[in-house]
C-alpha positions as CSV (number, residue, x, y, z in Angstrom):
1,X,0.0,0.0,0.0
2,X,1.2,3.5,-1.1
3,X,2.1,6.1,1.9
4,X,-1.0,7.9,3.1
5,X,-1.2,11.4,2.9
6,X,-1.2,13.5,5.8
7,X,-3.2,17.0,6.2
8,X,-3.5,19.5,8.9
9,X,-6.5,19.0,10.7
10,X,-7.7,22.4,10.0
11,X,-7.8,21.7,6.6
12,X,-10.2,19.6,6.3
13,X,-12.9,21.6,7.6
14,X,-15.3,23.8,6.0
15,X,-15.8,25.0,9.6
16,X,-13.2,24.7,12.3
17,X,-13.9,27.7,14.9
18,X,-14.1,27.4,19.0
19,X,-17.3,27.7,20.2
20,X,-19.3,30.9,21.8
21,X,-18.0,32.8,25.1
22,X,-21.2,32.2,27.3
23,X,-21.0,33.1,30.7
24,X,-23.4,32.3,33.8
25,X,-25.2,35.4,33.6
26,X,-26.2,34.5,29.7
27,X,-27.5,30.8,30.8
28,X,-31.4,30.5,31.0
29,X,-33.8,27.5,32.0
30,X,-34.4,26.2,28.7
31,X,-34.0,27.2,24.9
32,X,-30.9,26.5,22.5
33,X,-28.9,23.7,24.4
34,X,-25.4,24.6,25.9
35,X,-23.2,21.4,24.9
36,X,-19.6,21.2,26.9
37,X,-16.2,19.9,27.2
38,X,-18.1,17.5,30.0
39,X,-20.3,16.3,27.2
40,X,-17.0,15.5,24.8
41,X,-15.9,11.8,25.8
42,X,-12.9,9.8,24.2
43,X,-15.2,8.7,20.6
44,X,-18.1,9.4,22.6
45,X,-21.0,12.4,23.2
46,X,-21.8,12.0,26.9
47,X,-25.6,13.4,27.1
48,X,-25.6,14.1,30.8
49,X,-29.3,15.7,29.8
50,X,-30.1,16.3,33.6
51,X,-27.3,18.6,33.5
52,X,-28.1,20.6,30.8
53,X,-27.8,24.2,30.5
54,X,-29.4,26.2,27.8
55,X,-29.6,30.0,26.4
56,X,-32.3,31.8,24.9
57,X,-32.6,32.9,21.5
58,X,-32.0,36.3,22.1
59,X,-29.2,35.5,24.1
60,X,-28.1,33.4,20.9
61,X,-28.6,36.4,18.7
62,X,-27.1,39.2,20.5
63,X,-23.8,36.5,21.2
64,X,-24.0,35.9,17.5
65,X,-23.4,32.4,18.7
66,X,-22.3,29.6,15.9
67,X,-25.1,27.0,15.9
68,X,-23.9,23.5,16.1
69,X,-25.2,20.4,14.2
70,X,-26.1,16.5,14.3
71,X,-22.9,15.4,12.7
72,X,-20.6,17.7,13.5
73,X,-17.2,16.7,15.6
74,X,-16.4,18.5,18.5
75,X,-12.9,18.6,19.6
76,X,-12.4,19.9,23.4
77,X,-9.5,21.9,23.9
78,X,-9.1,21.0,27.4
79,X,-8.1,17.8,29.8
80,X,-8.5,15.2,29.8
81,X,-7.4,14.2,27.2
82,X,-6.8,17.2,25.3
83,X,-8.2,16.5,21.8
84,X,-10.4,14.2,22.8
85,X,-13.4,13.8,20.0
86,X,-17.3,13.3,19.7
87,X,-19.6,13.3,16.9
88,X,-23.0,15.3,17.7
89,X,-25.6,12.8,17.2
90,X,-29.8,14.0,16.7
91,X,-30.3,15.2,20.2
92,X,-33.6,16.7,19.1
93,X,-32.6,20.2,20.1
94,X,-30.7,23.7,18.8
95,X,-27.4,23.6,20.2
96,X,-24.2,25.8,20.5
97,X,-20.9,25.0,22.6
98,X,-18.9,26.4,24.7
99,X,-15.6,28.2,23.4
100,X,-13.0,25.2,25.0
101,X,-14.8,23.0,22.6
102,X,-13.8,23.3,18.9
103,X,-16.1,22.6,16.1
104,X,-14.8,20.7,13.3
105,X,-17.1,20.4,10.0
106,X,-15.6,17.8,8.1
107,X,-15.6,18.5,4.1
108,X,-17.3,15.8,3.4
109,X,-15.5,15.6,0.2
110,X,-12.2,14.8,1.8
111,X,-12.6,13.4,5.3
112,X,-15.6,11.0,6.7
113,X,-16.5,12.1,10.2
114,X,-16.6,8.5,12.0
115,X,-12.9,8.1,10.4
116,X,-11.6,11.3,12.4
117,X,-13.5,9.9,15.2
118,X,-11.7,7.1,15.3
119,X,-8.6,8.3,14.9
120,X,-8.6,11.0,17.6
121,X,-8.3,7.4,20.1
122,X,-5.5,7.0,18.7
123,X,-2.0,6.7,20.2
124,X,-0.3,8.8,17.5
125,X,-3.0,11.7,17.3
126,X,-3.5,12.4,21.4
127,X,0.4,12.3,21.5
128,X,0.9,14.8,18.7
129,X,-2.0,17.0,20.6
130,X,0.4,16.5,23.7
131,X,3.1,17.9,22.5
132,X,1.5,21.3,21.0
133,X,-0.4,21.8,24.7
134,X,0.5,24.9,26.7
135,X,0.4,25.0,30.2
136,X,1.8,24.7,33.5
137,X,-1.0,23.2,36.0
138,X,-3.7,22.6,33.4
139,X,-2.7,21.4,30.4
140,X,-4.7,23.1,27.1
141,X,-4.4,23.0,23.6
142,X,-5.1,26.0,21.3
143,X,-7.2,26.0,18.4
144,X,-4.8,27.4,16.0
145,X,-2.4,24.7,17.4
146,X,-5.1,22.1,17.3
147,X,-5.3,22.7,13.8
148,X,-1.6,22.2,12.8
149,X,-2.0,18.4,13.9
150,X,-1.6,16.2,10.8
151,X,-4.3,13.4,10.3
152,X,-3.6,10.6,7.5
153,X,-6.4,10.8,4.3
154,X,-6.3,7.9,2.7
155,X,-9.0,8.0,-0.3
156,X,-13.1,8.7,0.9
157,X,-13.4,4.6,0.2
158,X,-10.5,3.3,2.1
159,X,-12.0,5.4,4.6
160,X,-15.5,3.9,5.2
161,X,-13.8,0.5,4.9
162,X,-11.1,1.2,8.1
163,X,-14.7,2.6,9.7
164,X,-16.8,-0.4,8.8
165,X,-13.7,-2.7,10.2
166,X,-13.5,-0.3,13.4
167,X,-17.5,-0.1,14.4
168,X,-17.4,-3.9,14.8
169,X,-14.2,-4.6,16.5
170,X,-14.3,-1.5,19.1
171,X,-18.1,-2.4,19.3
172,X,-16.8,-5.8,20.4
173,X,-14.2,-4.2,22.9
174,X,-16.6,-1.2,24.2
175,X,-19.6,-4.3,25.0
176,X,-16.5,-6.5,26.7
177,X,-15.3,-3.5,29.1
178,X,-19.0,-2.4,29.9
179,X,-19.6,-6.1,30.9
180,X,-16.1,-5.8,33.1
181,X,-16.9,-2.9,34.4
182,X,-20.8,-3.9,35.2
183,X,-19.1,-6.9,36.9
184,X,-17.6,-4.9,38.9
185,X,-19.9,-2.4,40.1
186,X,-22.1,-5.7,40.6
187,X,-19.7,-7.3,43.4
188,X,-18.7,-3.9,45.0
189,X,-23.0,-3.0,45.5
190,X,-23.2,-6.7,47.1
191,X,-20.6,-6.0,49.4
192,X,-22.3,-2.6,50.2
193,X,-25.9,-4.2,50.7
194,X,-24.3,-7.2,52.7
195,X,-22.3,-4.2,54.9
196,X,-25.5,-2.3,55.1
197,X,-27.5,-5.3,56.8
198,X,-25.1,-5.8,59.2
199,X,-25.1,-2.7,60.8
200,X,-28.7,-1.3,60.3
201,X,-30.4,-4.5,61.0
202,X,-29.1,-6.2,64.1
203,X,-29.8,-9.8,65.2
204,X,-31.4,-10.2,68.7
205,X,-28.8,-9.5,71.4
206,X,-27.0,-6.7,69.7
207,X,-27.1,-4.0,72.3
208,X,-27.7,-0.3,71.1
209,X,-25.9,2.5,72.0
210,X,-24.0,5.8,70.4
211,X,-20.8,6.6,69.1
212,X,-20.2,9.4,71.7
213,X,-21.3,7.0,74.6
214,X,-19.2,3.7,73.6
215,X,-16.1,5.4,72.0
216,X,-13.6,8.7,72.2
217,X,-13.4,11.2,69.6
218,X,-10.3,12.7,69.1
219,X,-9.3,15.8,66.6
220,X,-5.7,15.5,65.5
221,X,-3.4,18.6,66.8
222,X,-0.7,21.5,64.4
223,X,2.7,20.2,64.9
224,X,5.6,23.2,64.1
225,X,6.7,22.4,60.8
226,X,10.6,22.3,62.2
227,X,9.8,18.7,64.2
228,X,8.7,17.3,61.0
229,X,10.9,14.7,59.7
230,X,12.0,12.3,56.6
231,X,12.2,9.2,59.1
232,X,11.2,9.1,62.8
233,X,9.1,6.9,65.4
234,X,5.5,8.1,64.9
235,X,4.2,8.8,61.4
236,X,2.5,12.1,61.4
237,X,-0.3,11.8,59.0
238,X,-2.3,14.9,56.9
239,X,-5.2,13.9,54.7
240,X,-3.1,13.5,51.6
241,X,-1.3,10.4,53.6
242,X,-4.2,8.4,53.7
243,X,-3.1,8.0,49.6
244,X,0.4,7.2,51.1
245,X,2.2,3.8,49.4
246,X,0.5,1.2,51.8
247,X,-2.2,3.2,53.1
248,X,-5.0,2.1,51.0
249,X,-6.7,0.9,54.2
250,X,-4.7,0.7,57.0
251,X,-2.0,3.3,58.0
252,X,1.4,1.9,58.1
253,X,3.2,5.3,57.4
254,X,3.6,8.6,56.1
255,X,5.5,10.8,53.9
256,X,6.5,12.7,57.4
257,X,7.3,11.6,61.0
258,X,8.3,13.4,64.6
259,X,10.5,11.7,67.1
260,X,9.3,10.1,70.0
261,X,10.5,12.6,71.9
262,X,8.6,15.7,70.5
263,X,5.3,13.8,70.8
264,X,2.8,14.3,73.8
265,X,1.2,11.6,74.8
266,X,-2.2,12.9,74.4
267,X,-1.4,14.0,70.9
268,X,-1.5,9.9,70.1
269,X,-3.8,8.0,68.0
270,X,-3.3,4.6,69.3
271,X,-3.4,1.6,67.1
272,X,-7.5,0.3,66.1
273,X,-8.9,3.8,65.5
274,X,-10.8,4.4,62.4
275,X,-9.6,8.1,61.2
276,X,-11.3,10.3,58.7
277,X,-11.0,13.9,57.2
278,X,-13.1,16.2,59.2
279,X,-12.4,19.1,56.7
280,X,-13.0,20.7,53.7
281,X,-13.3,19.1,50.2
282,X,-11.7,16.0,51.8
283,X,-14.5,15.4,53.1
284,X,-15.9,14.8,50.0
285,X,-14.1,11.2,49.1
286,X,-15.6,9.8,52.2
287,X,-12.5,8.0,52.9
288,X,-11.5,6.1,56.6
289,X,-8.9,4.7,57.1
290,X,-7.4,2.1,60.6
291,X,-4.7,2.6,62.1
292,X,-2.1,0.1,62.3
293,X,0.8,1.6,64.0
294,X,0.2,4.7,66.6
295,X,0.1,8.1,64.6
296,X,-0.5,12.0,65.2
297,X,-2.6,13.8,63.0
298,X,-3.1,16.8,61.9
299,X,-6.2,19.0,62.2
300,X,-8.1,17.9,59.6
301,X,-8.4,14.3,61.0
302,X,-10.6,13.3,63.4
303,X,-10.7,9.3,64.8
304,X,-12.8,7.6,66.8
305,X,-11.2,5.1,69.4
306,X,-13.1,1.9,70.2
307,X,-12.7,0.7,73.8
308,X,-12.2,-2.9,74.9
309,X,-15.6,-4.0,73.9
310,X,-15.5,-3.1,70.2
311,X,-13.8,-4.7,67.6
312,X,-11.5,-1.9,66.1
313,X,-12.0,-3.7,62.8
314,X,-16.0,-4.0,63.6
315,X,-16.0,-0.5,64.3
316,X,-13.9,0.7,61.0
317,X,-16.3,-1.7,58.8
318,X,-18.9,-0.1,60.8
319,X,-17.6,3.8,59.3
320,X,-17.3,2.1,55.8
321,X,-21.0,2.2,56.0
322,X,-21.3,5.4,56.9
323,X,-21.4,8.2,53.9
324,X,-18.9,10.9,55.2
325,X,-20.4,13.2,52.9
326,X,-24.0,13.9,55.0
327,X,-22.7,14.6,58.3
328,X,-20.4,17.7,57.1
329,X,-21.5,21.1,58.2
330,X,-20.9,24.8,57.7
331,X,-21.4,26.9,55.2
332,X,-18.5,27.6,52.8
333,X,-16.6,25.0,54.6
334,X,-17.1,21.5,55.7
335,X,-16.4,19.9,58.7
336,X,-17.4,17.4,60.6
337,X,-17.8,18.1,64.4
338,X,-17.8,15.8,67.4
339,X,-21.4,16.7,67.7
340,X,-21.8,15.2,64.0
341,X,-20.5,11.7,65.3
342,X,-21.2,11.8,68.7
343,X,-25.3,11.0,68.3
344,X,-24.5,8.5,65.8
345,X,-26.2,5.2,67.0
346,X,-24.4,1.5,66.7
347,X,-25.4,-2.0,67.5
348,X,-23.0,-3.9,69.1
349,X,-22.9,-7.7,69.3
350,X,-21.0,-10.4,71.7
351,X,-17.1,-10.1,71.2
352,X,-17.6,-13.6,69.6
353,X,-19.7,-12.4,67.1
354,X,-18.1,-9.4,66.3
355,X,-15.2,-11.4,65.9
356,X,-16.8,-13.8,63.7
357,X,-19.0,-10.7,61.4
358,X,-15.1,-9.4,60.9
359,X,-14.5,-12.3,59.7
360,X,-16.9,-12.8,56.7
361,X,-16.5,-9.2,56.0
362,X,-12.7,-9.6,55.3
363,X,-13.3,-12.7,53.3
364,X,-16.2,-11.1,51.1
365,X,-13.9,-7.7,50.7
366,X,-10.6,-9.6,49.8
367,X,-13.1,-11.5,47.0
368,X,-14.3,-8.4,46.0
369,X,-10.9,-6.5,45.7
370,X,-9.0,-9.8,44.0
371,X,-12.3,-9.2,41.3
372,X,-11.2,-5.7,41.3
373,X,-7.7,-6.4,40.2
374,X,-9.1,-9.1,37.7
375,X,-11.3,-6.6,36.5
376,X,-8.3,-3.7,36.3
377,X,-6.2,-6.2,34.5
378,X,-8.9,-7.0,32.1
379,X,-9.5,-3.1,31.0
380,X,-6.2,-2.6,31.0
381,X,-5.8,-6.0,28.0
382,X,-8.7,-4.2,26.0
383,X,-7.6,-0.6,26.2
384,X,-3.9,-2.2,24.6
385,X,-6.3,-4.4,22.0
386,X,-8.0,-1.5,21.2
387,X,-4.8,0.8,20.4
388,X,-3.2,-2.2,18.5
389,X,-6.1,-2.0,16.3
390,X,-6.3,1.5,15.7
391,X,-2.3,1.4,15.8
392,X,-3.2,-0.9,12.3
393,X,-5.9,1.3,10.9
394,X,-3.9,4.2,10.5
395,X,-1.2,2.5,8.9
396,X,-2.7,0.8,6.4
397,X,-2.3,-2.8,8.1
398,X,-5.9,-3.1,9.1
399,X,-7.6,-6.2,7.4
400,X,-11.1,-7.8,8.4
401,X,-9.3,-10.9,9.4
402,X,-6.6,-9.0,11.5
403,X,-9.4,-7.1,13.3
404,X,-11.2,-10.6,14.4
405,X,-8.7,-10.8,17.7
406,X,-9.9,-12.8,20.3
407,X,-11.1,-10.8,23.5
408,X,-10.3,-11.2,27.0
409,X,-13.2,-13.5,27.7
């Protein structure tokens, strides 16, 4: 097969403009639909219709917005990934877009829109985009940039045959990952519903009582930043340590420690207490976390300290139930005050059962996290499929029978 040609993207557009500067003030209720980079997926136009946001037509007119059709590829400028791709489809409404979302109107005469589509997954186009981003935080690509990016155009028919080839075998690999991921969205909601039994329908015996009268609640304290150290005896852990190597559920470590010896003993988070972030946005990931070694914190933890009678792990399972996210107060900021937790009843069973409910709940989560990385490994052999496919599209060594690969079952 003879060399493709390659074009600027720009090129082969009768239309390639950013979309209309509309602010918050020029949103209304309903009219011409708003479509954003949030609506842009990777080959795919994310409808997200209960988030919708429109303008009116006079807002349209006095904007002298561009008016976007079924059809036409939108390209967003922004992460992530930069240049990612979607192809309007009949939403059944006017729309516009936003200006970080470039519209590309394909000449129809030169380039089929399903082939760009395509192509804009692929290795070799995101990495080209890569390299002519801008930006020091947040990565962005221009549009006079974004048009400089070559795209092969092999002839209109060679075209619609890579397309043809691509909508069954991606088809294939999109149906395999929803079924992974369904899989494991199935196993994770069991182990939720299973948790959810446990500890808001008791068994006869389980005796009632509150967080604030069975346990101690204990804020973390500021430590001078000079008594922070590289290596120490007692981890001192911030909210980004509960992401530390080896804290994925139990805290092991941190990223900073303090000597024994600059460490008050009331300042100490023994080992078995479940902490959590009691502040701001942090809130917001809902994450615990148990302590395996004794720790300071800083203030925005809080734990809770089980005494003799409860499990630590029975109590942590117990705050893995428990959705961090309605309990924050305050206005601008959230936080989560003893007077949040304190009120918050728990059942508590025999030692013996407790002992043995740990027990199934370790076994069920360790089957549910081994699906997890079964299921991880599985994405991660269709995303590579996928790219060695497109990898063979776009360089002419894409057949019918090369595309028939055998999926992950």
């Amino acid at each position: 097969m003879s060399e493709t040609l390659h074009k600027p993207l720009a090129s082969l557009c009768s239309l390639f403009t950013d979309g209309d500067w509309i602010e918050s003030k020029d949103q209304s209720p309903k009219g011409i639909r708003l479509i954003q980079t949030g609506n842009v997926g990777v080959g795919e136009f994310k409808d997200r219709r209960d988030k919708a946001r429109f303008i009116s037509n006079a807002t349209f007119a006095r904007l002298n917005c561009e008016e976007i059709f079924e059809g036409d590829c939108l390209i967003s400028r922004l992460p992530d990934p930069c240049g990612r791709a979607c192809v309007i489809p009949d939403c059944e409404d006017r729309m516009v877009t936003a200006v970080d979302c470039t519209i590309a109107r394909f000449d129809s005469s030169v380039m089929i829109v399903d082939y760009f589509r395509y192509y804009s997954q692929s290795q070799p186009y995101l990495s080209a985009v890569e390299r002519e981003c801008t930006g020091a935080t947040r990565k962005r690509i221009s549009r006079k940039n974004l048009g400089k990016v070559e795209v092969p155009v092999p002839p209109l028919h060679e075209q619609r045959r890579i397309v043809s080839i691509l909508d069954e075998a991606l088809g294939a690999i999109g149906k395999a990952k929803e079924n992974t991921e369904r899989n494991l969205a199935n196993a994770k909601e069991l182990f939720a519903s299973y948790l959810d039994r446990v500890f808001t329908r008791p068994n006869e015996g389980w005796e009632e009582t509150t967080l604030g009268e069975a346990c101690v609640l204990k804020s973390g304290t500021t430590v001078n930043k000079a008594l922070e150290k590289s290596v120490g005896d007692v981890p001192y852990v911030k909210v980004a340590d509960m992401n530390h190597e080896g804290n994925e559920s139990e805290i092991v470590g941190s990223s900073r420690y303090l000597l024994q010896s600059d460490v008050k003993p009331n300042s100490v988070f023994p080992v078995g207490t479940t902490i959590f972030p009691k502040r701001g946005g942090a809130i917001l990931t809902n994450k615990k976390r148990l302590t395996k070694v004794p720790i300071c914190c800083d203030l925005n933890i809080m734990g809770v300290i089980p005494p003799d009678s409860i499990n630590p792990h029975f109590l942590f399972f117990y705050f893995v139930n428990v959705d961090m996210r309605e309990l924050g107060s305050g206005s601008t900021i959230p936080q989560i005050n003893n007077y949040d937790i304190d009120p918050l009843p728990i059942f508590v069973p025999s030692p013996e059962v407790q002992k043995s409910t740990v027990e199934k709940l370790l076994l069920l989560l360790a089957e549910v996290e081994k699906l997890e990385h079964c299921c991880k490994q599985k994405l991660w052999a269709l995303s590579e499929l996928k790219q060695s496919i497109l990898q063979k599209a776009f360089t002419g060594q894409l057949t019918a029978k090369s595309s028939e690969l055998e999926l992950v079952p």
